[in-house]
Structures are given as C-alpha cells and as structure tokens.
N, C-alpha and C positions, 0 to 999 in steps of 0.2 A: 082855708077856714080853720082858726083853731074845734081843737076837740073840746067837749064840756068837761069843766076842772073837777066835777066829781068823777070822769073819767080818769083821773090823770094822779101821780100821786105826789106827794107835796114838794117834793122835786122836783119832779117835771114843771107843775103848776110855777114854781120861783122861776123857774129858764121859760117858762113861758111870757111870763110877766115882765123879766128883762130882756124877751126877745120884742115883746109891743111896744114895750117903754124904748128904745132903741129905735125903733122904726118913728116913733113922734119927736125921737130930740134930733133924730138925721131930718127931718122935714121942716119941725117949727122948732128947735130948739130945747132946752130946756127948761126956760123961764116962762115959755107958752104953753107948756104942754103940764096939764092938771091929774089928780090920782083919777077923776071919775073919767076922765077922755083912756087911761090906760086902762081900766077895771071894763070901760063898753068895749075895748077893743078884746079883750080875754073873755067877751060875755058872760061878766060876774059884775058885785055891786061891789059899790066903794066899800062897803061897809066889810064885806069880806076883802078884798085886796090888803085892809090893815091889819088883816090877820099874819101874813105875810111879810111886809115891811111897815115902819111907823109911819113913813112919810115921802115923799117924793124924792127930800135930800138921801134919802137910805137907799132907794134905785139907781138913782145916779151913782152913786159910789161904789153899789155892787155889780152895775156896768162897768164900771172904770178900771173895777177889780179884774171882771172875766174880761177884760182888754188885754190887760197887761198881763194876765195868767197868759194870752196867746203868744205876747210877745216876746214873753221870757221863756216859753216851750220852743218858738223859731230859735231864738238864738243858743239856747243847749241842744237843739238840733246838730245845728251847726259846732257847738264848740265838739262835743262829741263823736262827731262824724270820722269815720278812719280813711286815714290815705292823704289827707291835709297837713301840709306844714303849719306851724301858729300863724306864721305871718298870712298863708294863705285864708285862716281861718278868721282872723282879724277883718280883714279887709272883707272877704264874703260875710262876715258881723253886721259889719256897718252898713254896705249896700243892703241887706236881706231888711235893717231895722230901718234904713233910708225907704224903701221900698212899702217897709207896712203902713208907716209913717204918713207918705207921700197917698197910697191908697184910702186912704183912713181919712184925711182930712176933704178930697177932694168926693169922696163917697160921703162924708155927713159936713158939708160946707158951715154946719153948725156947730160942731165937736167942739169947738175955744170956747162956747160957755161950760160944758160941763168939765172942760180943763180947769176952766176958772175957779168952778164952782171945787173939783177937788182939792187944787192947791192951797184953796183959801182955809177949807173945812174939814179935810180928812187928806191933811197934808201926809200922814203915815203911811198911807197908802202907798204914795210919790216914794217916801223915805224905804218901804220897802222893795218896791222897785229898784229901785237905782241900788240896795244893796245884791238885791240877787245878780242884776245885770252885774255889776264889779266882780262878783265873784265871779262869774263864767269868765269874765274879762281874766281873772287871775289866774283859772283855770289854762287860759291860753299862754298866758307870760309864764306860769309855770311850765309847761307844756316846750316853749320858747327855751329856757335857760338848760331844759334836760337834753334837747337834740342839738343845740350849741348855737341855734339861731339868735336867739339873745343874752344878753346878762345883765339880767336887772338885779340889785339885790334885795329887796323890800317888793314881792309882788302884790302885796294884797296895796300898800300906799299907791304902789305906779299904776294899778289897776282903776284905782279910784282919778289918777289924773289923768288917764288914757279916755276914758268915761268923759269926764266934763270936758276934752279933746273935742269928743263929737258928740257932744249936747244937740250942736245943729241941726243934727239928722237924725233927733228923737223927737221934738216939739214939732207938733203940727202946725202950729202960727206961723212956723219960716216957711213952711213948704207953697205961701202965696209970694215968696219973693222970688222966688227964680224956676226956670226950668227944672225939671226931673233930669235931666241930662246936663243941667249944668252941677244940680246938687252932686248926682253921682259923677262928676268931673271934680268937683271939689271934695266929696269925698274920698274918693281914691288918694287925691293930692295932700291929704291931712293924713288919712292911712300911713302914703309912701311916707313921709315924713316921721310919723311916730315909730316905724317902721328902722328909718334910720336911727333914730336916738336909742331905739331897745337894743340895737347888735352893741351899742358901748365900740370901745375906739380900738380893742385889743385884735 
C-alpha cells in the first residue's frame, strides 16, 4: 500500500508515480492506461499528479529513462569490474544486456508500445543511450589494445560498430523469436566473432 504523498517528498512521490505507472503499462499497456487510473493507484487526484509530470507521454519517457539508467549501470558494472580480460568483458556485456533484455520483455509482454512510443517521440533518450553504451564499449576496446588483446585503431568508430553488432540482444521485440538459450547461443557466436576481428591479423 503506497504511503500518503504528503508523507513522502517530491522525490520519492515522482518514483512513486513511475513505480504505479509501470505496474499499469506491464498489465494494459500504455495506450490503455490514463493519468486518473495512475493518480487512484498513488491515492492522489489527477489534478495533483500534473503537478509532477504534464502528461502521460512525460511518464512514459521518464520510465524509459530510469530503464535504461539500469541498464547502462549493469553494463559499467561489468566494464569496470577487475580481473576480466576485455574480451571476457565483452562477451559478459552482451549476455548481462541479453539477459535484462530477455527479462524485461517477458515481465511487461507490453513494453513495444512504450518502445514505440519512445523511439517515435523522445528519440534522444534512445540517442542517449546507445552513446553511453558505445562508450563503455570503448572503454573495453580501449582496455583490449593496452593488454595486447586487440588492435583496433579508432576505438570510439569500432565501438559504435561493435554496438549495432549486437542491436539484437538490446530490443525487446526480438526476444519473441527465439529461445533465451538460443539468443545466448547466438550471442556468444557474434561475440566470438567480433572477438576475432578486434585481435587484427598481427
């Protein structure tokens, strides 16, 4: 049972609000679910809830945000971690993002409209993402060319092509095509592969 929002303070109340709003777009989506069905579920009125965001499209996108704020915290987990070679770190990348990926869609079987709804409308969001991501990615090819496992010469380019590499096992929408164990059979096998082309032929 939430707490009453004048208990709570205007932070907590925002995470509260995209924690109800989250629980209505993983059940009915996001094009069924209305500000006053998320304002009864926080026991407040519509009319205060747009004190907080302007409209429904601005919930969506600040889920979408604290989504991917998780996803990019896993994978600088991982780029960071000591005792990993890159390549090891690579490849635990992908399965870890294969992995949130795979949970994520299969826990809100409705997530591709508010995908939809972000790539369409607050495409920035996406565009910031995928630059964070490249960069931990760079962090790793950098990482790669110092201990002499690869030689790339342009990390931050090969980074950005290592990325659209395994698009596949970011988008929630693939993960209705095949097994979890076949994704991670396929991911490993696009890994090993990228894997090959970074050590260069020397």
């Amino acid at each position: 049972m939430h707490a009453k929002p004048a208990e709570l303070t205007p932070e907590s109340i925002r995470e509260g609000i995209l924690d109800a709003a989250e629980a209505r777009f993983r059940v009915y989506g996001l094009n069924k679910t209305t500000m006053a069905e998320i304002a009864g579920d926080m026991g407040m009125s519509a009319a205060n809830l747009y004190r907080y965001f302007r409209n429904k499209q601005d919930i969506a996108a600040a889920c979408a945000q604290r989504c991917i704020a998780t996803q990019v915290d896993l994978l600088r987990a991982v780029v960071r971690a000591p005792g990993l070679s890159a390549a090891e770190k690579l490849e635990r990348c992908t399965l870890e993002m294969l992995r949130f990926t795979w949970e994520t869609a299969h826990d809100q079987p409705r997530i591709n409209e508010l995908v939809n709804h972000v790539i369409l409308e607050h495409g920035h969001i996406v565009h910031d993402k995928v630059r964070e991501s490249c960069a931990l990615l760079a962090e790793i090819l950098a990482q790669g060319n110092e201990s002499g496992e690869f030689a790339v010469d342009d990390v931050v380019k090969t980074a950005e092509t290592v990325y659209a590499a395994l698009k596949l096992f970011h988008v929630p929408i693939f993960m209705s095509l095949y097994s979890h164990e076949e994704l991670q059979r396929q991911a490993r096998d696009v890994v090993a592969l990228l894997i090959s082309g970074l050590r260069g032929r020397g």
